[in-house]
C-alpha positions in Angstrom: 1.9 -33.4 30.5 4.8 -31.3 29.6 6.1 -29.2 26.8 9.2 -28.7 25.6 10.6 -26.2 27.7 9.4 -28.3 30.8 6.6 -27.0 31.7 3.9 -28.8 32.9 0.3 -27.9 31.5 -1.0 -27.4 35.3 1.9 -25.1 35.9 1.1 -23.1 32.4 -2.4 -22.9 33.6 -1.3 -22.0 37.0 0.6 -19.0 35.6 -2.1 -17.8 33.0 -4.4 -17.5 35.7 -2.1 -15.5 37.9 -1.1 -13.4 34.5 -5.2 -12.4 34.4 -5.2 -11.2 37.9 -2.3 -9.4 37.1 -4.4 -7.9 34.2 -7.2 -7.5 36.7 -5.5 -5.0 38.9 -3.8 -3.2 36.5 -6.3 -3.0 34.0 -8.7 -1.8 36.8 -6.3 0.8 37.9 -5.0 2.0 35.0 -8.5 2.8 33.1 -10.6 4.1 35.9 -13.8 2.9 34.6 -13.2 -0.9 35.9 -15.2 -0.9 39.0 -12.8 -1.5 42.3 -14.4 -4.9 42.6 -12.6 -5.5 39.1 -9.4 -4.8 40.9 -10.6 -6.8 44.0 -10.7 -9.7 42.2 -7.8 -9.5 40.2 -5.9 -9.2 43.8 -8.1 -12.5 44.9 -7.1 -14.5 41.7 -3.3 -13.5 42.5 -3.6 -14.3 46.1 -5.3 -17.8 45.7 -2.9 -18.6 42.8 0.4 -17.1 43.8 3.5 -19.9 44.8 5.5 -16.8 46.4 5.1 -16.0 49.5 6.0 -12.6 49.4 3.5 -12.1 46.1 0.5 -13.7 48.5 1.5 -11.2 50.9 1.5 -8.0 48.8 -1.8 -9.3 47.5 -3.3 -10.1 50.9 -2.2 -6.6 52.1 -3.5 -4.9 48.5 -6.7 -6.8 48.9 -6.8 -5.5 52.4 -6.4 -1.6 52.2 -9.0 -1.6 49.4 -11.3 -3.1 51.5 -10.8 -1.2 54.2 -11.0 2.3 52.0 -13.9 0.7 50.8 -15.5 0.1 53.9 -14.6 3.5 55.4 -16.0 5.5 53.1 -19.3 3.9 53.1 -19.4 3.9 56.4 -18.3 7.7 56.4 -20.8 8.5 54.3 -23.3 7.2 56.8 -22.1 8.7 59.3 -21.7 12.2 57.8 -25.3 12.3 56.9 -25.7 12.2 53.6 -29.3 13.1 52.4 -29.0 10.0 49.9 -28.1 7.6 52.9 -30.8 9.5 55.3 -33.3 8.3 52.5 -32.3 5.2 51.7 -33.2 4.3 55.5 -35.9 5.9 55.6 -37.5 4.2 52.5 -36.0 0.8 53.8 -38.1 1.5 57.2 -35.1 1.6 59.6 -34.9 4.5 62.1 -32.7 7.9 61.5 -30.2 6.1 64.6 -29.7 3.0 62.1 -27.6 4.4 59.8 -25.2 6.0 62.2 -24.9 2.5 63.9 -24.2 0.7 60.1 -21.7 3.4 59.4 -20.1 2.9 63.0 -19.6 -0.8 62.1 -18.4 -0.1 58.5 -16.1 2.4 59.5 -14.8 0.7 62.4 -14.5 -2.6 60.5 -12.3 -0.7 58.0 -9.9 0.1 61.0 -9.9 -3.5 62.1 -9.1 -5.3 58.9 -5.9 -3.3 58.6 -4.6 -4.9 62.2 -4.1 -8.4 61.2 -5.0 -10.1 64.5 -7.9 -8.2 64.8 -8.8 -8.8 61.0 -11.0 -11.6 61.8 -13.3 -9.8 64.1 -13.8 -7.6 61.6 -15.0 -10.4 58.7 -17.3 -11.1 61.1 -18.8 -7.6 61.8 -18.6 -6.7 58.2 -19.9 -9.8 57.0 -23.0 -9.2 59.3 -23.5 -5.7 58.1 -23.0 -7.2 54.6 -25.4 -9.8 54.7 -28.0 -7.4 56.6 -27.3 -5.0 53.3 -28.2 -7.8 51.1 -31.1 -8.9 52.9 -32.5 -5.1 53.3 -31.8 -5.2 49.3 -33.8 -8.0 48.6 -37.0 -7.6 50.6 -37.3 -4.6 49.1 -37.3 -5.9 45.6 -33.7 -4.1 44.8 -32.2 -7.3 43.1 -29.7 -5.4 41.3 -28.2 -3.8 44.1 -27.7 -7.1 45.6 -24.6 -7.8 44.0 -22.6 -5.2 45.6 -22.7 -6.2 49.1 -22.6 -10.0 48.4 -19.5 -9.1 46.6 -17.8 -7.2 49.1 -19.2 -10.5 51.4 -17.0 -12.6 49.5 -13.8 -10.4 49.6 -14.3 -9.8 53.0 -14.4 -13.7 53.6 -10.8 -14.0 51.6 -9.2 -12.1 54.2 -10.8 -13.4 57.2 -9.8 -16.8 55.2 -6.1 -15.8 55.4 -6.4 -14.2 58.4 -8.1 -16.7 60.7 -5.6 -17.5 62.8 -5.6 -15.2 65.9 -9.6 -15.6 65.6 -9.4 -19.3 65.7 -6.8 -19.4 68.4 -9.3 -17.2 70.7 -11.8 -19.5 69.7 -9.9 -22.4 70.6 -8.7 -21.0 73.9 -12.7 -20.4 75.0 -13.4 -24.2 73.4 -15.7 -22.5 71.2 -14.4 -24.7 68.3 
């Protein structure tokens, strides 16, 4: 169906959607009380949605460095010590050395996913560490830290969805697919 001007309803819908990612980002931005997953999924909704190429890009790439400053500050704050973090294992049962390891692979993950053929090693190292978080939150009856990490699971899994190439061509070349 089309309106006057031409425009189909799919394509109105199509640029509503885009116009609330838009909203998203900015809106998360600009207030500084949206949380960055706010902005992370306003960059998501643009990416998925976007017809330009150039707009997917600057999305992808947004959606990318937030990540990865995401990633490398958790994994910084592991790695520096942090009494909170030392106690968090601790109560979790994990040795003192576990922490350091989690902040190694959140920190070099964070490196990774800003070299684009190596982004999709690092989905897969984050997403492990993600989904270790989430378990770790669950059996201990934290359901409402959950969230988090299955959240940053699912951005994580956009890139590594727009980035899969190089990983699937290695894959391909050791017939692992």
């Amino acid at each position: 169906m089309t309106d006057r001007q031409g425009v189909s309803t799919d394509e109105f819908l199509h640029d509503m959607a885009k116009g609330v990612g838009l909203i998203a980002v900015v809106g998360g931005l600009v207030s500084g009380q949206a949380s960055s997953s706010v902005v992370a999924w306003g960059f998501v909704t643009m990416l998925f949605l976007a017809t330009r190429t150039v707009v997917k890009a600057v999305a992808l790439w947004a959606l990318t460095v937030l990540m990865a400053a995401v990633f490398l500050v958790a994994g910084g704050t592991k790695l520096s010590g942090l009494p909170a973090q030392t106690s968090n294992f601790v109560r979790w049962g994990y040795p003192g050395w576990f922490m350091y390891v989690v902040g190694l692979m959140e920190a070099a993950g964070a490196i990774l996913l800003l070299v684009p053929r190596l982004a999709g090693f690092a989905v897969l190292l984050l997403g492990g560490v993600m989904i270790g978080a989430t378990a770790t939150h669950l059996i201990h009856g934290e359901t409402n830290a959950a969230p988090v990490p299955l959240t940053l699971l699912a951005l994580v899994l956009v890139i590594g969805y727009a980035r899969r190439g190089p990983l699937l061509d290695i894959l391909q070349r050791l017939n692992l697919r």
